[in-house]
C-alpha positions in Angstrom: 101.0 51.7 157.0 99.9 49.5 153.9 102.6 47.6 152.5 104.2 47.8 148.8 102.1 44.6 148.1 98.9 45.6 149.7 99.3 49.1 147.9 99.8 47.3 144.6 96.9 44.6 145.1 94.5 47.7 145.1 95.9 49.4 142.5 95.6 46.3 140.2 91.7 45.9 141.6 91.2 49.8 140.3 93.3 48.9 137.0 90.9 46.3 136.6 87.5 48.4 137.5 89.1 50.8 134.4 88.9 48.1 132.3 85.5 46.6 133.1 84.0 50.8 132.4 85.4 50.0 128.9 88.6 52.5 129.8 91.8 51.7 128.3 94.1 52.2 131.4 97.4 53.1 128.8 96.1 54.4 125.6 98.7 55.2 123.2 96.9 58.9 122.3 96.8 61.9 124.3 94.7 65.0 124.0 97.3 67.7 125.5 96.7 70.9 124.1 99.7 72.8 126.1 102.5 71.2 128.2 102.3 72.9 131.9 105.3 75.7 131.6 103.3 77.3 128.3 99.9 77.0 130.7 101.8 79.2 133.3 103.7 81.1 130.4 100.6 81.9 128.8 98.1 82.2 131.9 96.8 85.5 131.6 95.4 85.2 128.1 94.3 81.8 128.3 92.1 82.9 131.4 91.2 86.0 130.2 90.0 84.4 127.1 88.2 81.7 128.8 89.6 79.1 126.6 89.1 75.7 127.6 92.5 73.6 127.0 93.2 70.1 127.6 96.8 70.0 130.2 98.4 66.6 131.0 100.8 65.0 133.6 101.9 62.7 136.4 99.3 63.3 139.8 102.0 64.3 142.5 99.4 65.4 145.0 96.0 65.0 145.6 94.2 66.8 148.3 90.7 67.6 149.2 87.5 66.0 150.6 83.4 65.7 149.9 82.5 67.4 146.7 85.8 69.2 145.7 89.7 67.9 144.9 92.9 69.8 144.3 95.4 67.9 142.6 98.8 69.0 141.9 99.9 67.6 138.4 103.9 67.4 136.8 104.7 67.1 133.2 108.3 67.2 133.3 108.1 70.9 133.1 106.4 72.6 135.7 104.0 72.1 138.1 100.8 73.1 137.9 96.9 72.9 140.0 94.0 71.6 139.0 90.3 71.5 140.7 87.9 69.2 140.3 84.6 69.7 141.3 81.5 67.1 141.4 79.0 69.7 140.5 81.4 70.9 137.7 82.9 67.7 136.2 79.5 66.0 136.9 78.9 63.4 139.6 79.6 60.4 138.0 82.6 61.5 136.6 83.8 62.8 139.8 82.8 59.3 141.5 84.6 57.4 138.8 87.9 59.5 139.9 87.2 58.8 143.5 87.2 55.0 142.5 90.1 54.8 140.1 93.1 57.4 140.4 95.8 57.3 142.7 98.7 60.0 143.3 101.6 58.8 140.8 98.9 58.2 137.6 99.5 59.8 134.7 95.8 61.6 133.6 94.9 64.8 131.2 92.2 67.2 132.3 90.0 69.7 130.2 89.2 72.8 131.5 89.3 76.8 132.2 92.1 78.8 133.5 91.2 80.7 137.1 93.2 82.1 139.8 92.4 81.3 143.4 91.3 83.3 146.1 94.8 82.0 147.5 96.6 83.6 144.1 97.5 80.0 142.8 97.0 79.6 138.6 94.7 76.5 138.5 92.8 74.3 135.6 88.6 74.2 136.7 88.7 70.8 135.6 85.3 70.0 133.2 86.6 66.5 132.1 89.5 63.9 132.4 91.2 60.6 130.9 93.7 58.2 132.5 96.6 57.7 130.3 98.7 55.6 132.7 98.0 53.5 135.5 100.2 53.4 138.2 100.6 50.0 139.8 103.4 51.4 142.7 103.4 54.2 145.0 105.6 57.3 144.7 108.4 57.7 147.7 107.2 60.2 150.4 107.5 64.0 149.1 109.8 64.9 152.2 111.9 62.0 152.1 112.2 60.4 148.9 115.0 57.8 148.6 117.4 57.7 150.7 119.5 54.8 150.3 122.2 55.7 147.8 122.1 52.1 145.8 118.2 52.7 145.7 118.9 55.8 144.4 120.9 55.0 141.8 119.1 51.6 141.0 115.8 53.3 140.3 116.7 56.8 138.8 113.8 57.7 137.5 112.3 57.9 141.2 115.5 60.0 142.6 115.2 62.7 139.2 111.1 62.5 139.4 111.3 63.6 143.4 114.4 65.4 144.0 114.6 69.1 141.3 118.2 69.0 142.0 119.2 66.3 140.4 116.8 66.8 137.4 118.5 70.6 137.3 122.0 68.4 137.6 121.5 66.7 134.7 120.2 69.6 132.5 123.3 71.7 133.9 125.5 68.7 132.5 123.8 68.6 129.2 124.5 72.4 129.2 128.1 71.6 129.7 128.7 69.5 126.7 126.5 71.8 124.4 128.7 74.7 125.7 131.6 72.6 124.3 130.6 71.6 120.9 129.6 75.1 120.5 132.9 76.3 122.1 135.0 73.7 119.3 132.8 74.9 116.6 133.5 78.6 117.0 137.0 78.1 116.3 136.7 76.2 113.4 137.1 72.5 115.0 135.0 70.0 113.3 133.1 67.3 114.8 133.9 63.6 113.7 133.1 60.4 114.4 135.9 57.3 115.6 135.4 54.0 116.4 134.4 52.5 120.1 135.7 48.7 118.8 139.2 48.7 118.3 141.3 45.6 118.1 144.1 47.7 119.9 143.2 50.2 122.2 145.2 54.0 122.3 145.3 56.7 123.6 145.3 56.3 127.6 146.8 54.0 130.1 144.2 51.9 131.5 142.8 48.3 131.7 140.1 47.8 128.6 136.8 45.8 128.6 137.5 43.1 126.0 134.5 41.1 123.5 134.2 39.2 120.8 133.0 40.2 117.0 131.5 36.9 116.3 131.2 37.9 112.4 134.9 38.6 111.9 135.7 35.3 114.9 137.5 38.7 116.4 138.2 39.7 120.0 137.7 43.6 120.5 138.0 46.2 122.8 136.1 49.2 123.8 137.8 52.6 123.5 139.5 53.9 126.7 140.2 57.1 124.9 138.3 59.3 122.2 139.7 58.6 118.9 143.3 59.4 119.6 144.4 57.7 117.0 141.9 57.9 114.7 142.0 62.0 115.2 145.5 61.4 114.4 145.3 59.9 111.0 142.9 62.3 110.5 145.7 65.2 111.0 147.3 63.1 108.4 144.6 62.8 106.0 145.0 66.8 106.3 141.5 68.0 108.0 143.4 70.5 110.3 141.4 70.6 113.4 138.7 67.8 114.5 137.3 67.1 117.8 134.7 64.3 119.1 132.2 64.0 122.4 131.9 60.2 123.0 131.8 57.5 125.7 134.8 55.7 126.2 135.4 52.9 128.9 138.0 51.8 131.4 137.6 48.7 133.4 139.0 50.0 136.5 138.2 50.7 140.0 135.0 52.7 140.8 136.1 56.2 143.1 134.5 59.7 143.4 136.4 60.4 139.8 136.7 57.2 138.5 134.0 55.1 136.7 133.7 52.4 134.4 131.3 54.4 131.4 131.6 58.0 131.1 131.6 60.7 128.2 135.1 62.5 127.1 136.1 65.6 124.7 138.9 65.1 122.6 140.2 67.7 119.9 143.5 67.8 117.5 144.7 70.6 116.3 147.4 70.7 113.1 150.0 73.1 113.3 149.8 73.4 116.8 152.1 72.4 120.1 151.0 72.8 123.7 151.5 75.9 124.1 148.7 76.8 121.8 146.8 74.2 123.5 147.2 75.5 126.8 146.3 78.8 126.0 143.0 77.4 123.7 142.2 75.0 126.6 141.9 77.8 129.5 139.9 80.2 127.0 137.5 77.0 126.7 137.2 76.1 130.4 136.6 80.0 131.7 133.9 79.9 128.4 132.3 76.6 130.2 132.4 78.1 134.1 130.8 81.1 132.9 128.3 79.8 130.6 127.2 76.9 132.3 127.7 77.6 135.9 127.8 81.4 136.2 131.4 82.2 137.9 134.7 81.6 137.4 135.1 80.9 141.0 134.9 77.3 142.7 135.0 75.2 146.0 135.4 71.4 145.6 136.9 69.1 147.9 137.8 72.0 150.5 139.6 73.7 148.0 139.1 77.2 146.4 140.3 78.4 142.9 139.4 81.0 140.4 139.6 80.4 136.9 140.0 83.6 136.3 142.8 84.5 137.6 146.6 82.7 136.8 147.0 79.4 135.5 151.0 78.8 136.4 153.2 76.0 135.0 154.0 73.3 137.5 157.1 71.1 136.6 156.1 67.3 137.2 159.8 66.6 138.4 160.3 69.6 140.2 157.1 69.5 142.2 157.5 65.9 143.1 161.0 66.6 143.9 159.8 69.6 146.3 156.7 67.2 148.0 159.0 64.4 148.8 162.5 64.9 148.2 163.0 62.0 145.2 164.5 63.0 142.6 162.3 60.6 139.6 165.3 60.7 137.1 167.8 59.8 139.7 166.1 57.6 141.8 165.8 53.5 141.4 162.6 51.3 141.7 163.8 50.4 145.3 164.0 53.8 146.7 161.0 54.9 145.3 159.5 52.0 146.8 161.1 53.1 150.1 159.5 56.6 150.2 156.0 55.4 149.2 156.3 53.1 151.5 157.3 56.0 154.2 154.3 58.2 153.2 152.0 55.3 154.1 150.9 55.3 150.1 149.9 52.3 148.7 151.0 51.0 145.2 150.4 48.6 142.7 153.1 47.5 140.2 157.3 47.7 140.6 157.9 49.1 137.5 159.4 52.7 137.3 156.0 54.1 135.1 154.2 53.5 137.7 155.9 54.3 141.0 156.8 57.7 139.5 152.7 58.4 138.4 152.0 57.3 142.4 154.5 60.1 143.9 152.9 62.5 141.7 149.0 61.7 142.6 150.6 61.4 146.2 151.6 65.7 145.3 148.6 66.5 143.0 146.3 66.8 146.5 148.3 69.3 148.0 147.5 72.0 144.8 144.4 73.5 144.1 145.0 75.2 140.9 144.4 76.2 138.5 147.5 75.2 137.0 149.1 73.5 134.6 151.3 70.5 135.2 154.5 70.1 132.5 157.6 68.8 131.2 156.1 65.3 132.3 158.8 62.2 131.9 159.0 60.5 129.1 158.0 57.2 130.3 154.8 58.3 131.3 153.3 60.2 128.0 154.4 57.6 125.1 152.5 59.5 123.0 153.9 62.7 123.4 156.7 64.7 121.7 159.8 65.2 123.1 161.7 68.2 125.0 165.0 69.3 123.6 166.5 67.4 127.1 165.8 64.0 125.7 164.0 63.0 129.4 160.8 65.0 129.8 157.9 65.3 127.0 155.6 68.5 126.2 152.3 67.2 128.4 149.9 69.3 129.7 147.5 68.6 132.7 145.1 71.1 133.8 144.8 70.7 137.5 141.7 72.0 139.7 141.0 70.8 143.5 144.0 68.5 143.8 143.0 66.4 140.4 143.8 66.3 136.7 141.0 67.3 134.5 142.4 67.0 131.3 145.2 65.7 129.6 147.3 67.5 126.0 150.6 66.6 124.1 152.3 67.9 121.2 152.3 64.8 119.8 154.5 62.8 118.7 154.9 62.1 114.8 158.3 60.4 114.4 157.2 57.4 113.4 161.0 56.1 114.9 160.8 57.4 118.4 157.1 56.1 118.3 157.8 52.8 117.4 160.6 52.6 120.3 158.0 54.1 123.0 155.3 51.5 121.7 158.0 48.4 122.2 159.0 49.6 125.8 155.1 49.7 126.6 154.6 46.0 125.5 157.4 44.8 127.6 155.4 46.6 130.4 152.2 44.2 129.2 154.5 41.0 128.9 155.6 41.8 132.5 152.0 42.3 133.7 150.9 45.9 133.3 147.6 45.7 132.7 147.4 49.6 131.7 150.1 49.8 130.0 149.3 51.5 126.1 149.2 48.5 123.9 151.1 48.9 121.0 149.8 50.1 117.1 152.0 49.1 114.2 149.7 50.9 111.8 149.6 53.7 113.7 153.1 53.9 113.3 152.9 53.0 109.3 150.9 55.9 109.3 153.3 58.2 110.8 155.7 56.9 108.3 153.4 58.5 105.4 154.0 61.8 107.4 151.8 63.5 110.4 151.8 67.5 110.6 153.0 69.6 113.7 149.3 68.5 116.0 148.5 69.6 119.4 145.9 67.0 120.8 144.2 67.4 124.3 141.0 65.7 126.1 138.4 66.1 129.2 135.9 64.5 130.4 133.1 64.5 133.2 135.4 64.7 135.7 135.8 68.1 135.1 132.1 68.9 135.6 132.0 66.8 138.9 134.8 69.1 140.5 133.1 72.1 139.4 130.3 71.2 140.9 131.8 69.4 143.8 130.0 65.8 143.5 131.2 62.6 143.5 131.4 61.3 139.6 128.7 58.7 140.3 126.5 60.8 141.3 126.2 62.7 138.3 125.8 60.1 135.9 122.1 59.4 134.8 122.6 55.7 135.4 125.4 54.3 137.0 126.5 50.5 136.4 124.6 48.7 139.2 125.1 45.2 140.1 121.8 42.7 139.5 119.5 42.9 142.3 120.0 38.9 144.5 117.0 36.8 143.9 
């Protein structure tokens, strides 16, 4: 077998034969008539009529011998035969071909529409064009790429030779239309926020930090959706907005974590989470049927229907049940002591955070759907109050042991807010890198007066459980590391 170099030594000697035959091997036009799909759509009458057509795309197979080729061509569509014969297409045309094209070129062809005596549509093909060279050979059809960082490193191979993960990534832009089309129908409309923000909101989680060289500023991308912003929107008094945005966490990489990745966020005036709740699980039953088909699911060795009951599950309560700690009770030390006697590793001493590990420690034991509530305060400084002073009204949507989503009624006393803000910085001056740095304007704002909201986000997490594949996996191109010299 011929290796990468030797194949692309040949292929520059044929790129270079193009050139001396006065053929530009990249031209920037292209005579396409009809992309393949409306050639199969539209097969009958075009060979009926005898119409000659000019098709286009990339040369996936090429098969044949002496006087007569079959070549199988892709347009990003369909794919679709063509012949070429040397007493058809003429014989130095055909000779020139033999000389010149390789499987993975991008070429058009002119010709007839005719069925085979096998019943396959095909293209008798009367005349041809390279419109890109290819200087590299394809991966085998049957085994494609198989190393996973080749995989993701050079995407457009893995979509180009594997259908599933081209049909993946039209599935997942299905998901997000079925969204804004979902947020539109009940009268939601879509805005705008910004991804710099010199303090980030919205989310506990460690930001990527730059410099705006104009304003001799350091920034920070967003590791939420406009929380804020939406917020003062509420106050500017446009009732319900919503945004689909990146947003960007500089955390650990997992099979639902990543470092890029697109989120939903709404706010609704007027509203608590109880509307929310019942908006959010109209919206995800509107997205599983719409987008996947079913309102049932496997993931992760779990099984749930959407369909059916979405009960409450108290965050206390349930940790309480799972472990026996009671959170509001217990000090740092014991719950260091029972982590420490389920074998589950932690990071930080502070009570925020051993009480969020005992609950992710629970969350895998419940498949959902469900809701997880009455959250404590300490861990939702953004959300409003229960009449017990200790828990806040936070709602997580759970499916296959994780959290896809996250809604408040939020808070709008500008006091309590201010006091929730300061606790969180002491967090930061002790070390918490994801802690939720503080916003004094935010608060000013407040001050000016907020209405009643009910806010709520999601993100691609969601569409990874539904369709049980590691995050990564589904994003068109994952952060990769340089390749070593």
């Amino acid at each position: 077998m011929s290796s990468i170099d030797e194949i692309r030594d040949a292929r520059l000697k044929k790129l270079e034969l193009l050139k001396e035959r006065g053929v530009n091997p990249y031209p920037a036009e292209s005579k396409r008539e009809i992309s393949l799909k409306e050639a199969i759509d539209d097969f009958n009458n075009l060979e009926k009529s005898g119409d000659q057509k000019w098709i286009a795309g990339r040369i996936m197979s090429i098969r044949g011998q002496g006087a007569i080729v079959f070549i199988t061509l892709y347009d990003g569509t369909v794919l679709f035969q063509a012949l070429l014969k040397k007493d058809i297409l003429s014989e130095e045309k055909f000779n020139f071909w033999n000389e010149v094209v390789d499987i993975g070129d991008f070429i058009e062809v002119k010709g007839k529409f005719f069925t085979t005596n096998r019943g396959e549509k095909t293209l008798e093909a009367i005349d041809w064009h390279m419109l890109s060279k290819s200087l590299r050979p394809l991966p085998e059809k049957w085994h494609g790429l198989v190393d996973v960082e080749e995989r993701f490193r050079k995407r457009y191979l893995d979509i180009l030779m594997n259908s599933e993960i081209k049909d993946i990534f039209e599935k997942k832009a299905k998901f997000w239309d079925t969204t804004r089309e979902f947020m539109k129908s009940k009268g939601f409309l879509e805005v705008e926020t910004p991804t710099l923000e010199t303090t980030t909101g919205g989310a506990e989680a460690t930001p990527f930090k730059t410099h705006h060289n104009d304003y001799d500023l350091d920034v920070y991308l967003r590791i939420s959706v406009g929380e804020l912003w939406q917020k003062r929107l509420m106050a500017a008094g446009m009732p319900k907005t919503f945004e689909i945005g990146r947003a960007y966490r500089n955390e650990g990489t997992s099979p639902e974590h990543a470092q890029e990745f697109t989120n939903m966020e709404f706010y609704w005036a007027y509203a608590d989470y109880n509307d929310g709740m019942k908006l959010v699980r109209e919206m995800y039953i509107d997205i599983a049927k719409k987008v996947f088909g079913t309102t049932k699911f496997t993931s992760k060795g779990y099984t749930f229907d959407l369909g059916g009951e979405w009960p409450h599950i108290d965050y206390v309560a349930e940790i309480q049940k799972q472990t026996g700690v009671d959170i509001h009770k217990a000090s740092v030390k014991e719950m260091e002591k029972k982590l420490k006697e389920l074998r589950v590793e932690y990071d930080g001493d502070n009570k925020e955070r051993l009480m969020d590990t005992l609950w992710k420690y629970c969350r895998k034991n419940i498949a959902g759907p469900a809701f997880l509530v009455n959250h404590p305060t300490l861990v939702a400084p953004l959300a409003k109050s229960n009449p017990d002073g200790r828990t806040v009204q936070r709602f997580q949507p759970i499916f296959a042991g994780s959290e896809v989503g996250n809604g408040y009624s939020e808070l709008n006393d500008p006091i309590d807010q201010d006091e929730r803000f300061k606790v969180q910085q002491k967090l930061i001056d002790k070390g918490d890198t994801e802690a939720m740095m503080a916003d004094f304007e935010f608060v000013e704002m407040l001050e000016y007066g907020m209405p009643p909201t009910c806010g709520f986000g999601f993100g691609e997490r969601m569409f990874a459980i539904l369709l049980d594949k590691p995050l990564r996996e589904l994003q068109t191109f994952p952060l990769m590391k340089p390749k070593p010299e």
